[in-house]
Every structure is written in structure tokens, then in C-alpha cells.
N, C-alpha and C positions, 0 to 999 in steps of 0.2 A: 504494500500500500504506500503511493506515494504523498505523502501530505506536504513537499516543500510548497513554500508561495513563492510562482516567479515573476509577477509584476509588482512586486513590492507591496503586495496589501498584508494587510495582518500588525497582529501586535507588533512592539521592537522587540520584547521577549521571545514572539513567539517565531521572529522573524531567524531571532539568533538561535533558539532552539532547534531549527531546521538547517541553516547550515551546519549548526554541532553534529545532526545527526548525520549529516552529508558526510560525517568522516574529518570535517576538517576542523582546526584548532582557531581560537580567536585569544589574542591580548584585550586589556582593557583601550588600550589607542585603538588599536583595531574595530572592536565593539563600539565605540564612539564616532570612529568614521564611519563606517558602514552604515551604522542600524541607529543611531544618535541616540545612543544608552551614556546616560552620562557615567552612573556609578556600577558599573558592571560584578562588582563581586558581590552586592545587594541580587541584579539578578542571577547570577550563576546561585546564588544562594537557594533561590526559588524553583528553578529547574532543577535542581539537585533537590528538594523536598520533593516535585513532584515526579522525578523519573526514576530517585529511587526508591520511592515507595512501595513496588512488586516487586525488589532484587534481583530486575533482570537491563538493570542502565546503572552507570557509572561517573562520573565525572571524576576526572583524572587530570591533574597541574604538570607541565611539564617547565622547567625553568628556562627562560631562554638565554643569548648569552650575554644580555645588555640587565640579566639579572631580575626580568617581569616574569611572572606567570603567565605562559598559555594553558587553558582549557580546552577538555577533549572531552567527548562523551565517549565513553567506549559498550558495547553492548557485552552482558554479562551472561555465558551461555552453563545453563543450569545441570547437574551432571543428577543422576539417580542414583543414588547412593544403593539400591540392591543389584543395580546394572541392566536391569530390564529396561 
């Protein structure tokens, strides 16, 4: 199911929630250019309540090397513990 928005409609959250899940990573500069999130770890805050709610999403910081955080969603794949 594809839910990205590609004419730009939608929240900023929800805007930036769909590139996350496009696989790719966002700075808070970045989040501000793009999607015009001013305080960006308020919403990584909120995306991360609501996608890891099920324990099957992630949000994951990588440091870059000017020393900012990038954020990733990463998808969380559920294993069955009896192996069935």
C-alpha cells in the first residue's frame, strides 16, 4: 500500500512521515527545508509514539559527521518464537 503524498498535500508530519518511510533519512535542517517543521525532534517524537506503538516500526538516529542526528524509520520484522 502506497500512502506517500506527491503533490505536496498533507500534514508536515505526515508529509515527513512518508519520506521516512520511503527508506530515507532526514536532519532537522533538512526537515525545515523541505516540509517547514521548525522543531523537528518534537515531531520525530510523535511519529515514534505512533509507529511504535505495534512493534513492528522503529526510529533509529544515525550521527552525521558535522555531528547532527539523522533519523530513519526502519521496519521491525517480527520473528515467532516457536518457529512456525
Amino acid at each position: 500500500m502506497n500512502t506517500t503524498f506527491t503533490n505536496g498535500t498533507g500534514s508536515k508530519k505526515r508529509r515527513a512521515l512518508n519520506y521516512l518511510m520511503a527508506g530515507k533519512g532526514l536532519t532537522s535542517n533538512e526537515a525545515r527545508s523541505r516540509f517547514g517543521i521548525q522543531n523537528f525532534r518534537a515531531t520525530v517524537s510523535d511519529i515514534k509514539d505512533q509507529v511504535e506503538r505495534y512493534g513492528n516500526w522503529r526510529i533509529v538516529t544515525e550521527e552525521t559527521t558535522n555531528g547532527t542526528n539523522r533519523y530513519f524509520l526502519r521496519r521491525v520484522l517480527l520473528a515467532c518464537p516457536s518457529g512456525a
